[in-house]
N, CA, C and O atoms as CSV, one atom per row, in Angstrom:
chain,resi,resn,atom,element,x,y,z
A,1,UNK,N,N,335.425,144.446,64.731
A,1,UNK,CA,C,335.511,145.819,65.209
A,1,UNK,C,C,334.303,146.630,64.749
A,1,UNK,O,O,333.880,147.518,65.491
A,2,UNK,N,N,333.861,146.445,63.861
A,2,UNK,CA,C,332.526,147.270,62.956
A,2,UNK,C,C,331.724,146.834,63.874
A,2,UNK,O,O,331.448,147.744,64.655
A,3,UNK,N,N,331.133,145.671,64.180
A,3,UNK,CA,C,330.416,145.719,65.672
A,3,UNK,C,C,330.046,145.939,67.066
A,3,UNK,O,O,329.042,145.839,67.771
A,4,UNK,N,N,331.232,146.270,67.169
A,4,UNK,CA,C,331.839,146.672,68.514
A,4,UNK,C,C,331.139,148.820,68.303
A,4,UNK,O,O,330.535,149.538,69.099
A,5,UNK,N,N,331.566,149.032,67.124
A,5,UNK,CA,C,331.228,150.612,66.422
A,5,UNK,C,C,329.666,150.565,66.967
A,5,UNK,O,O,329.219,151.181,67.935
A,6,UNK,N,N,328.958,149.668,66.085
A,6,UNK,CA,C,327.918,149.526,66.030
A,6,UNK,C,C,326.757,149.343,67.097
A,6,UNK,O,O,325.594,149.749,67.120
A,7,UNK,N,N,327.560,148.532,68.024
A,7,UNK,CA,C,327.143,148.451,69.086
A,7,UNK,C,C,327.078,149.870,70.522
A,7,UNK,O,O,326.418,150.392,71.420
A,8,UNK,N,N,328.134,149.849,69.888
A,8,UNK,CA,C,328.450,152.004,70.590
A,8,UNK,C,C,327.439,152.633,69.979
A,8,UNK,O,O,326.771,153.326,70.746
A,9,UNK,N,N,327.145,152.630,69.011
A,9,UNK,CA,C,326.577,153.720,68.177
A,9,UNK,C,C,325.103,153.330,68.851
A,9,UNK,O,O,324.873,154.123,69.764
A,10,UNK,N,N,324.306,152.603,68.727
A,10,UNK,CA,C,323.224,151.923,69.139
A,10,UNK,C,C,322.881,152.219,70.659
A,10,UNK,O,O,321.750,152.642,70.899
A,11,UNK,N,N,323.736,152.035,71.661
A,11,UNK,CA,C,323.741,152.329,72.606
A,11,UNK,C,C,323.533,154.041,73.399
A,11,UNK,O,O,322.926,154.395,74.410
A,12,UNK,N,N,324.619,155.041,72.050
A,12,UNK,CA,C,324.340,156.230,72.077
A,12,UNK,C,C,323.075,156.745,71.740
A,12,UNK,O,O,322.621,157.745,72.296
A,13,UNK,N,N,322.439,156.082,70.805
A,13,UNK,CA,C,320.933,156.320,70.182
A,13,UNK,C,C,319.955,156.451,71.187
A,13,UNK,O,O,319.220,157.431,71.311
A,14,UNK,N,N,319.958,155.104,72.151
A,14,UNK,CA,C,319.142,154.839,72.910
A,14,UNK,C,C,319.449,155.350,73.820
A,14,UNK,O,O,318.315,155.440,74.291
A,15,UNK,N,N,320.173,155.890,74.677
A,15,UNK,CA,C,320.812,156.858,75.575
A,15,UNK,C,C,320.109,158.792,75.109
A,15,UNK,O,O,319.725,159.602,75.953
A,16,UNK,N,N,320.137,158.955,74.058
A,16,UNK,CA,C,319.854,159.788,73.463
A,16,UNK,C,C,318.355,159.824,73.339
A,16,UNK,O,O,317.653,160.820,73.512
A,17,UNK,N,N,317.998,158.750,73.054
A,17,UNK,CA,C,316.114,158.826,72.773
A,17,UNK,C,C,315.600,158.940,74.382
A,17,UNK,O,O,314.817,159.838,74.692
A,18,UNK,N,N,316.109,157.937,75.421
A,18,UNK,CA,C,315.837,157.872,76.506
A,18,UNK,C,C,315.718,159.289,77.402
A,18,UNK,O,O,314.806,159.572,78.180
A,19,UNK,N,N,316.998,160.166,77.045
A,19,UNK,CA,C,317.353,161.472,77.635
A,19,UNK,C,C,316.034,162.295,77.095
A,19,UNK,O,O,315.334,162.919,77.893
A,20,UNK,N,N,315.778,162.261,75.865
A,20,UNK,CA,C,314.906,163.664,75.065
A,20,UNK,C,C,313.182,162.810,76.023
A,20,UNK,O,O,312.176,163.409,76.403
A,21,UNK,N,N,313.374,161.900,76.080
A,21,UNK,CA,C,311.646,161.242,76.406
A,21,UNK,C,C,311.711,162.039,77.581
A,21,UNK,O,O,310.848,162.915,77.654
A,22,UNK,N,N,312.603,161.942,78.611
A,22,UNK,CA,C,312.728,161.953,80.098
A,22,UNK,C,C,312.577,163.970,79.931
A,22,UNK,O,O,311.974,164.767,80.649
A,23,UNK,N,N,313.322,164.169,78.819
A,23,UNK,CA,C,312.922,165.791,78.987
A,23,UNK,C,C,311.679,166.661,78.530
A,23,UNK,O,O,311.613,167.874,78.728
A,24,UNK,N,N,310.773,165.967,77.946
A,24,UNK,CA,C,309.860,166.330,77.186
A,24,UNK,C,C,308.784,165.580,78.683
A,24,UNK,O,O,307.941,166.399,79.050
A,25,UNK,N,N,308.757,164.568,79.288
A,25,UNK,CA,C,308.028,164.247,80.381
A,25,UNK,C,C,308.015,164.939,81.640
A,25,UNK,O,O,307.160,165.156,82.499
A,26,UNK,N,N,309.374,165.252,81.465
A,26,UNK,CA,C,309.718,166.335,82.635
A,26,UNK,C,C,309.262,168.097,82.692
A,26,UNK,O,O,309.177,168.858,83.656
A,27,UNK,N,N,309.053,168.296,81.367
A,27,UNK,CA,C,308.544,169.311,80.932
A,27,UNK,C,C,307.414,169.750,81.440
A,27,UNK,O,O,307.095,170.714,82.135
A,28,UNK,N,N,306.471,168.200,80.609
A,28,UNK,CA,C,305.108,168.278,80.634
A,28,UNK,C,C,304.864,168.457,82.190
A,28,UNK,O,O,304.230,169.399,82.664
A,29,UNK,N,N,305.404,167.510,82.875
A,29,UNK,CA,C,305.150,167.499,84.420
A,29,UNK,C,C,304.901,169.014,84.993
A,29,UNK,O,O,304.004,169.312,85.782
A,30,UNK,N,N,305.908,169.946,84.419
A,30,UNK,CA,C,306.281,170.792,85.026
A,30,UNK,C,C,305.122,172.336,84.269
A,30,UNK,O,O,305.031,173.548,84.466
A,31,UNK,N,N,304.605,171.536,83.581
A,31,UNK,CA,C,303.470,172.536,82.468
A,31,UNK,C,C,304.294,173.312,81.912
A,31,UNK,O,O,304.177,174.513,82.158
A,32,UNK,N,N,305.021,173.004,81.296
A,32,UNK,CA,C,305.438,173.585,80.004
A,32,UNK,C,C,305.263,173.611,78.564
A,32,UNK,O,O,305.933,172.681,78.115
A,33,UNK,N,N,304.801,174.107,77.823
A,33,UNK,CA,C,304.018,173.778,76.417
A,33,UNK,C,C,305.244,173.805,75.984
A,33,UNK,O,O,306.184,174.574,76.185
A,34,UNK,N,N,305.028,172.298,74.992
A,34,UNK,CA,C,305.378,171.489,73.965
A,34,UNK,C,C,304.606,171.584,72.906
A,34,UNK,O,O,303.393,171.545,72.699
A,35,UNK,N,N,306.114,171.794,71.913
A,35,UNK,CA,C,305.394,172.006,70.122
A,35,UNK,C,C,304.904,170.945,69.935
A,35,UNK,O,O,304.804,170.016,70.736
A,36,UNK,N,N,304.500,171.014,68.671
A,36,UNK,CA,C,303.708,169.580,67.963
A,36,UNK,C,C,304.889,168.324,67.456
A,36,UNK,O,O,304.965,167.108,67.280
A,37,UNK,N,N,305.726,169.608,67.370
A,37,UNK,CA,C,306.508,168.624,66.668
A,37,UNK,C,C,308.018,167.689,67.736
A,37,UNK,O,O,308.690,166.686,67.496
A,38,UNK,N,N,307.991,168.621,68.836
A,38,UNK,CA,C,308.379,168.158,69.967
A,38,UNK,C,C,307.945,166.567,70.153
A,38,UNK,O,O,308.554,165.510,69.992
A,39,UNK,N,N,306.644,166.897,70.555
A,39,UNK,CA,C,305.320,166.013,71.025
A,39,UNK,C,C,305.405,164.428,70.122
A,39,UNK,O,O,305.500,163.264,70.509
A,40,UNK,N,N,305.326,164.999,68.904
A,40,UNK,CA,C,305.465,163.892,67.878
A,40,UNK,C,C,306.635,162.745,67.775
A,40,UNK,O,O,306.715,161.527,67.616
A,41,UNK,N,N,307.634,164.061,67.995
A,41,UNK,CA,C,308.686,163.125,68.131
A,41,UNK,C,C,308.914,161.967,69.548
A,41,UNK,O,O,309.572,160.937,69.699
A,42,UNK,N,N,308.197,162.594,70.229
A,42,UNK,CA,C,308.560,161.752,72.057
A,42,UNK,C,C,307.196,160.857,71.463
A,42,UNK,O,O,307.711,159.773,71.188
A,43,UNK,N,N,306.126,160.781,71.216
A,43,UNK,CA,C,305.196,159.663,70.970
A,43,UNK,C,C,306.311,158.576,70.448
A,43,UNK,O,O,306.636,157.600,71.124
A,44,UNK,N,N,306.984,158.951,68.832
A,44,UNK,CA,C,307.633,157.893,68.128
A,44,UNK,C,C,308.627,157.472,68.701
A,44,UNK,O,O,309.102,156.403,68.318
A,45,UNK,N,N,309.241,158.200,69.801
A,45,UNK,CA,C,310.219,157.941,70.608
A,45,UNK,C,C,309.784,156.725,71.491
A,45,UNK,O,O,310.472,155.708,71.562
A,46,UNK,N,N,308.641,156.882,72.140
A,46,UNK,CA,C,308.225,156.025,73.315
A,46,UNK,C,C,307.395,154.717,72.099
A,46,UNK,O,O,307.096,153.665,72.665
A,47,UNK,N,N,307.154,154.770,70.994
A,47,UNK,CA,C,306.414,153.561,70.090
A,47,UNK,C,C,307.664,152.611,69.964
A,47,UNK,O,O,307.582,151.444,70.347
A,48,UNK,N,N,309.029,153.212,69.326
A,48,UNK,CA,C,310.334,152.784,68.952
A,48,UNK,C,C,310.792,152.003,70.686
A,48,UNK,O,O,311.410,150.941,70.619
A,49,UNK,N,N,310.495,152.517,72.001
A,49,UNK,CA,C,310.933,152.209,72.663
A,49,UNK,C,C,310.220,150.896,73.007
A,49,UNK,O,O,310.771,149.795,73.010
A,50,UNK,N,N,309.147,151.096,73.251
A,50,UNK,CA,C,307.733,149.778,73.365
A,50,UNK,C,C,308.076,148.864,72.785
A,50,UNK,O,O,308.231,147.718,73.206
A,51,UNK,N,N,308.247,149.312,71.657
A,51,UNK,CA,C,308.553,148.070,70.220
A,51,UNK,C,C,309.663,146.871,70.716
A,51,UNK,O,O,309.528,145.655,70.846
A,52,UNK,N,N,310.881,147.829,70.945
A,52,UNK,CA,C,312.285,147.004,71.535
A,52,UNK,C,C,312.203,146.451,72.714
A,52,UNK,O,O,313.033,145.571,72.944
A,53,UNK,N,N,311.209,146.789,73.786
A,53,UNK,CA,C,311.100,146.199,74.806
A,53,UNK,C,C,310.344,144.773,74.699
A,53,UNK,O,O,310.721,143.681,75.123
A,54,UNK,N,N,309.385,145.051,74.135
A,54,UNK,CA,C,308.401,144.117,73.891
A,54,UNK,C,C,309.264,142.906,72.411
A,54,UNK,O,O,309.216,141.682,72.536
A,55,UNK,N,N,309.832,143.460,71.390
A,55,UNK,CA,C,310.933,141.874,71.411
A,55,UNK,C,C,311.554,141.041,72.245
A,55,UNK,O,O,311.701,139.821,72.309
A,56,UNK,N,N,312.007,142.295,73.095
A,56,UNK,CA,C,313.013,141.567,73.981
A,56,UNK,C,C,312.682,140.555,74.515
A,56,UNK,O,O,313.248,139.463,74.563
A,57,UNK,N,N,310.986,141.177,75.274
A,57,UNK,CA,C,310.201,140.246,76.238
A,57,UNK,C,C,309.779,138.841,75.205
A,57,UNK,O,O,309.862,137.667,75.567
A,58,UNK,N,N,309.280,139.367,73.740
A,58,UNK,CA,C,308.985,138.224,73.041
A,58,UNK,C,C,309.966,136.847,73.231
A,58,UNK,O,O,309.617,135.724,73.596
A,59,UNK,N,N,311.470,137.393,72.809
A,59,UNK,CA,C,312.700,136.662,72.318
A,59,UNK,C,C,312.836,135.831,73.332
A,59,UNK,O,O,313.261,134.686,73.186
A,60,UNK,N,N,312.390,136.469,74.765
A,60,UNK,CA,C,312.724,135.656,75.836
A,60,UNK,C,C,311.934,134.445,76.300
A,60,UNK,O,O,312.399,133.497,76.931
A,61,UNK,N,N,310.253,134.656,75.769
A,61,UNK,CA,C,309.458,133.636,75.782
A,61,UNK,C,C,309.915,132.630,75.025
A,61,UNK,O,O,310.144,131.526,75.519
A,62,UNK,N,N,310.046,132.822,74.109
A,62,UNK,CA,C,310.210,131.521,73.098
A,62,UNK,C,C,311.408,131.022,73.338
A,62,UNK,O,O,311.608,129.937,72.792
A,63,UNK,N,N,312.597,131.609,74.210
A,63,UNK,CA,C,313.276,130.545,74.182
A,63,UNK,C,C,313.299,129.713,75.559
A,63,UNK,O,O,314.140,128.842,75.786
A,64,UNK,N,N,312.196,130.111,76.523
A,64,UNK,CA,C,311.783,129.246,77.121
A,64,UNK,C,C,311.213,128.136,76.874
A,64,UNK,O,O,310.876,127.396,77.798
């Protein structure tokens, strides 16, 4: 059951990081100035996202 939590919880995160990227892009699109610290956070947002994608893609090579 703690995994099942965990797995929710994880899912909300990334649901959550995904939403703030999409609003801070949508922003920019729209020329709206963004703080620094806004800004900072959607960079580490989209590094954290890269990161997990790019295991994924790793995990999947090798077990080819």
């Amino acid at each position: 059951m703690s995994n099942q939590k965990e797995e929710i919880e994880r899912e909300n995160e990334e649901f959550d990081r995904d939403g703030f990227i999409d609003e801070i892009e949508m922003a920019i699109d729209y020329g709206f100035e963004i703080s620094q610290k806004d800004y900072e956070l959607y960079q580490q947002c989209i590094n954290e996202r890269t990161a997990e994608e790019t295991a994924v893609v790793e995990d999947f090579d090798m077990e080819m």
